[in-house]
C-alpha positions in Angstrom: 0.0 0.0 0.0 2.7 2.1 0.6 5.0 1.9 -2.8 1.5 2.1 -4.3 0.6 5.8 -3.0 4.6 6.5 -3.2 4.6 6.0 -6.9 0.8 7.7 -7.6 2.8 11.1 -6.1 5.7 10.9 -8.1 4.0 9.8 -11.0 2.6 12.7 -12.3 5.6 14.9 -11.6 8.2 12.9 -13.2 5.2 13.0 -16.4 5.5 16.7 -16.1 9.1 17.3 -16.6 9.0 14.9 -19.4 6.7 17.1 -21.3 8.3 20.1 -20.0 11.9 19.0 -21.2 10.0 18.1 -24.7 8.4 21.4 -24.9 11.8 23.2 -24.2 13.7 21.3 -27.2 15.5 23.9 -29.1 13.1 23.1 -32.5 15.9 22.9 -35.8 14.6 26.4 -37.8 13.3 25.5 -41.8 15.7 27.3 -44.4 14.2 30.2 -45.5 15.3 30.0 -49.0 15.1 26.3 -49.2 11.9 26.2 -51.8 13.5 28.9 -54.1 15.6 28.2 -57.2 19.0 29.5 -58.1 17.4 32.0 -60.5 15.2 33.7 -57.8 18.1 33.5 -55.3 20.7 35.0 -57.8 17.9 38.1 -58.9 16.8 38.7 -55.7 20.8 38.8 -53.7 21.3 41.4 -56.9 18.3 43.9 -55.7 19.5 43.4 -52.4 23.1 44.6 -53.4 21.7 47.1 -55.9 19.8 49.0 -52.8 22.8 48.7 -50.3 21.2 45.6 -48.5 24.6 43.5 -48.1 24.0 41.5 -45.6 20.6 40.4 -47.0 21.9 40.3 -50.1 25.3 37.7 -49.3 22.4 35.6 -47.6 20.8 34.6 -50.8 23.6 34.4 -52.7 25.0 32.2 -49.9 21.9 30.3 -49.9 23.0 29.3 -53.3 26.7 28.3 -52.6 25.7 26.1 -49.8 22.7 24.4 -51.8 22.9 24.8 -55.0 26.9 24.5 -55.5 26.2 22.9 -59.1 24.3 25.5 -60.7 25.0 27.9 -63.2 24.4 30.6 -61.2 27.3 29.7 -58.9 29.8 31.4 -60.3 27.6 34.5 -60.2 27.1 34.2 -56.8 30.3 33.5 -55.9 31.8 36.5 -57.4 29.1 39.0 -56.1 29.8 37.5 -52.6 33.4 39.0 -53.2 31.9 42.4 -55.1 30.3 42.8 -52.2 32.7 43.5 -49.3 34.9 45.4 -52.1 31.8 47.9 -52.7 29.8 47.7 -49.7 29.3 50.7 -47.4 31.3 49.2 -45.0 34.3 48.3 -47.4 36.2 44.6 -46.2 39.2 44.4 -48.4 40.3 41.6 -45.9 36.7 39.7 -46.4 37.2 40.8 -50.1 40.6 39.3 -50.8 39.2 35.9 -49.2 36.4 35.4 -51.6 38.0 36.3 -54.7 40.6 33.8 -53.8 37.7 31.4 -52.9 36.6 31.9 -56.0 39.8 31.4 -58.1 39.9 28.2 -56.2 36.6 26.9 -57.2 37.1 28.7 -61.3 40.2 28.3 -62.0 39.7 28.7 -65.9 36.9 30.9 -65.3 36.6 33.8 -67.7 36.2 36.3 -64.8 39.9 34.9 -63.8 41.3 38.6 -64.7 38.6 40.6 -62.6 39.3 38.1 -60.2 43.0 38.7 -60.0 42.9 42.4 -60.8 40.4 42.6 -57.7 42.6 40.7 -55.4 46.0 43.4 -56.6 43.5 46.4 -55.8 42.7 44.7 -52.3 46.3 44.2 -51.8 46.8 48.0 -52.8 44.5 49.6 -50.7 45.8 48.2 -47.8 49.8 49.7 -49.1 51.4 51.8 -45.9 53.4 54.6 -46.2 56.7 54.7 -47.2 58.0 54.9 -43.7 56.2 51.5 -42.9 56.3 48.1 -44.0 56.0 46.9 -47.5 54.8 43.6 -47.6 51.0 44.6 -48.8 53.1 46.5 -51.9 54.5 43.5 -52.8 51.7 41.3 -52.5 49.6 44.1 -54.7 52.7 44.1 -57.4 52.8 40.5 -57.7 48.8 40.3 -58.1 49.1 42.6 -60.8 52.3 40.6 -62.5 50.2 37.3 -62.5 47.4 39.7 -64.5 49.4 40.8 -66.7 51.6 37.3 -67.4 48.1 35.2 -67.4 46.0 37.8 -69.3 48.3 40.6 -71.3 45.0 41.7 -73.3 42.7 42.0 -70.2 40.6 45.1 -70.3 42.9 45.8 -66.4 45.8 45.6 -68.6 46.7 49.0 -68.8 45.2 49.7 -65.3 47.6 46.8 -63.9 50.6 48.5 -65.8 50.2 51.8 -64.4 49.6 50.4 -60.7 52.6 48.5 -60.5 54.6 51.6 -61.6 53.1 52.9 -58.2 54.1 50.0 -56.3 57.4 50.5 -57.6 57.8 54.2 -56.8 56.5 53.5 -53.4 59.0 50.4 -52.6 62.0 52.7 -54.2 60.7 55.7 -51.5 60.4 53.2 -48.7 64.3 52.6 -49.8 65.1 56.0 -49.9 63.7 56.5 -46.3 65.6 53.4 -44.8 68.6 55.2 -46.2 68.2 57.8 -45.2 67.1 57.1 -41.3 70.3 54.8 -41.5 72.9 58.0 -42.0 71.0 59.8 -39.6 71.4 57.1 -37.4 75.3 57.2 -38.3 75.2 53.5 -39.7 76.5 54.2 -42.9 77.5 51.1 -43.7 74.1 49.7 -43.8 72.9 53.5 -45.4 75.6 53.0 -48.3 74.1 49.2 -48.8 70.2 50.4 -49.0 71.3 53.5 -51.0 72.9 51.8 -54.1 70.6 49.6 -53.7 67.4 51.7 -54.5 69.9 53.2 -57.6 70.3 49.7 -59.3 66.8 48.1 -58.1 64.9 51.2 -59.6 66.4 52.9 -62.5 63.9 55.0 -63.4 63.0 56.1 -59.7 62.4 59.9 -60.1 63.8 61.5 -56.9 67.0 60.4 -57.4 68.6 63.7 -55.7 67.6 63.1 -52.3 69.4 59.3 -52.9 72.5 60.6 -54.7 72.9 63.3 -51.8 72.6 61.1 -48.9 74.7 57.9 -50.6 77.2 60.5 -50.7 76.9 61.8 -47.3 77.0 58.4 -46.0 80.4 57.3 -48.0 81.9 60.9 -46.6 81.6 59.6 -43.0 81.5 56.0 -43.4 84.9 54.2 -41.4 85.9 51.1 -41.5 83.3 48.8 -40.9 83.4 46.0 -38.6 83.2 43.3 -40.8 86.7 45.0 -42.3 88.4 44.8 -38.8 87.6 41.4 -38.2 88.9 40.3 -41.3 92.1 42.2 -41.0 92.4 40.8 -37.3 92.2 37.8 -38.9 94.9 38.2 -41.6 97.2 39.7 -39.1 97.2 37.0 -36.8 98.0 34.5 -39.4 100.8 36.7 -40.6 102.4 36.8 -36.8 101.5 33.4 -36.3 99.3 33.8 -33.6 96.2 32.4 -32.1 94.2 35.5 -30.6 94.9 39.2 -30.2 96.1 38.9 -27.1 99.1 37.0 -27.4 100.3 40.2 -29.4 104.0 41.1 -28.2 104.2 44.6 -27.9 105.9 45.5 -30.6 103.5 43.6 -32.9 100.4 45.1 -31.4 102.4 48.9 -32.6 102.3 46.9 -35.5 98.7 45.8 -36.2 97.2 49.8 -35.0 100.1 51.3 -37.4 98.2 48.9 -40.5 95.2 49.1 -39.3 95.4 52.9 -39.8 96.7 52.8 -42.9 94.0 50.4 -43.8 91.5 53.3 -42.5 93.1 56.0 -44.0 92.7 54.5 -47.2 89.3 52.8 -46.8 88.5 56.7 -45.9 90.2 58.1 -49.1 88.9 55.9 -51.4 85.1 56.5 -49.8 85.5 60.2 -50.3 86.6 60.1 -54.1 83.3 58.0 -54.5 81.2 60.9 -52.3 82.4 63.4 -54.2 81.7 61.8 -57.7 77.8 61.3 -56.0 78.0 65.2 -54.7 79.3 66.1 -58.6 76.7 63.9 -60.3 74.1 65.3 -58.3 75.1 68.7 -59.0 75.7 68.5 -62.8 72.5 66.2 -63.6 70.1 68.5 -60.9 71.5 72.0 -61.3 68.3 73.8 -59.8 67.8 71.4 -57.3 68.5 72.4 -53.8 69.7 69.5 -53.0 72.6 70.3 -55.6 72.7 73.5 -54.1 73.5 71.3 -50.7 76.3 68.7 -52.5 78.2 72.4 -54.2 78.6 72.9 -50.1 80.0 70.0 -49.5 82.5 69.3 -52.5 83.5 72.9 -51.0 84.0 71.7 -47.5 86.1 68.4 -49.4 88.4 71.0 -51.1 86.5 71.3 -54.6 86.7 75.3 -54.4 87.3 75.3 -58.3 83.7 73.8 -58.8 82.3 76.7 -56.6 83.5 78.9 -58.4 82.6 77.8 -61.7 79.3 77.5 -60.6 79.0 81.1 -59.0 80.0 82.4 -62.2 
């Protein structure tokens, strides 16, 4: 009698929470879009994107990518999904850059691969720092543009292509320039020398070639011996005295090694400051009405060039 009225009490409680629990099931939501076709997805993501709806618009065409992979309107899709982080109001190059890769991966012989890749060089390009910083988003946008122009030399971005990786060029040359130049401020000349011929050889037909001639040439004026240099004459002098480390220098070889090593700076000094001066004169002769000319006359002045002075006061 007693398990009999135990269980009628618990009974109906434990039947509650059963339908309780089942009422409570987090219900699996239809798809929206899941009775449309890939034509009335694909029109109606386009009037979404057409009236600045993005987000409603990249559903659809989502919709479509997710059900409908193998219809022609695909492709479509796909390439609007990337269109639109490019040209929505709240531009995504980063979101942009992924989908038109997506894209490429999925079409790689489409015949949208140019706008494709063109797309993926101007989200690389918009993202380019300033000189001053890191260049790694100029090079990506160069090579974008390279694999546009190698894959597709007729493309209608052709020209466009062209004319941005002339930009990308000037800017990696500046970017040079200011390395250089923060280097012989810095009083590594060394390095400033390096960078400096560097940008002259690497870009030919960079166009403020003043600033670089002037400050190569400032840094060969003051550049010493390097360390590098030292070491290596350490080296060859200790082989010559037949010794092991610097230390085990008598005293009369250590007079020795400083009397060559300062010949071997006095002439590593000369011969730097005939190739300053022939950076000062090129400067001055190729950019008379420069001032930064006006800046390299001073110093072939202060380096004993008074004759060039003159001739050009005259």
């Amino acid at each position: 009698m007693i398990r009999r009225s135990t269980l009628s009490l618990f009974l109906p409680a434990v039947l509650l929470l059963a339908v309780l629990a089942c009422e409570n099931k987090p219900k699996t939501q239809p798809d929206p879009y899941r009775t449309r076709t890939a034509p009335d997805l694909l029109a109606t993501g386009m009037v979404y994107l057409q009236n600045g709806k993005w987000e409603d618009g990249r559903r659809m065409l989502r919709s479509i990518e997710e059900r409908l992979p193998s219809s022609p309107e695909f492709p479509i899709a796909k390439l609007l999904i990337a269109d639109s982080f490019f040209f929505g109001s709240t531009t995504s190059y980063p979101e942009a850059l992924v989908e038109y890769k997506s894209y490429l991966n999925y079409f790689p012989r489409s015949e949208r691969r140019d706008y494709a890749l063109f797309r993926i060089g101007l989200c690389h390009y918009a993202s380019i720092e300033n000189a001053e910083r890191d260049q790694a988003e100029t090079r990506k946008a160069m090579e974008a543009f390279q694999d546009l122009l190698r894959e597709a030399p007729g493309s209608v971005y052709a020209v466009d292509a062209k004319a941005k990786i002339t930009q990308c060029w000037r800017r990696l040359a500046e970017s040079e320039l200011m390395v250089g130049i923060f280097y012989v401020n810095s009083f590594n000349y060394g390095p400033a020398e390096k960078r400096l011929k560097g940008l002259l050889e690497t870009y030919p037909d960079y166009v403020d070639r003043e600033r670089a001639y002037f400050f190569l040439a400032e840094a060969l004026r003051m550049k010493k011996l390097q360390p590098d240099q030292i070491k290596a004459f350490q080296e060859g002098f200790l082989t010559k005295v037949e010794k092991e480390d610097m230390a085990k220098l008598s005293s009369a070889e250590s007079l020795q090694y400083q009397a060559e090593l300062k010949q071997l700076t006095d002439r590593e000094i000369a011969k730097n400051r005939v190739e300053a001066k022939s950076y000062y004169e090129k400067l001055v002769e190729s950019y008379p009405t420069s001032p930064w000319a006006a800046r390299a006359s001073d110093r072939l002045v202060e380096m004993g060039q008074a004759g060039l002075r003159e001739e050009l006061d005259s």
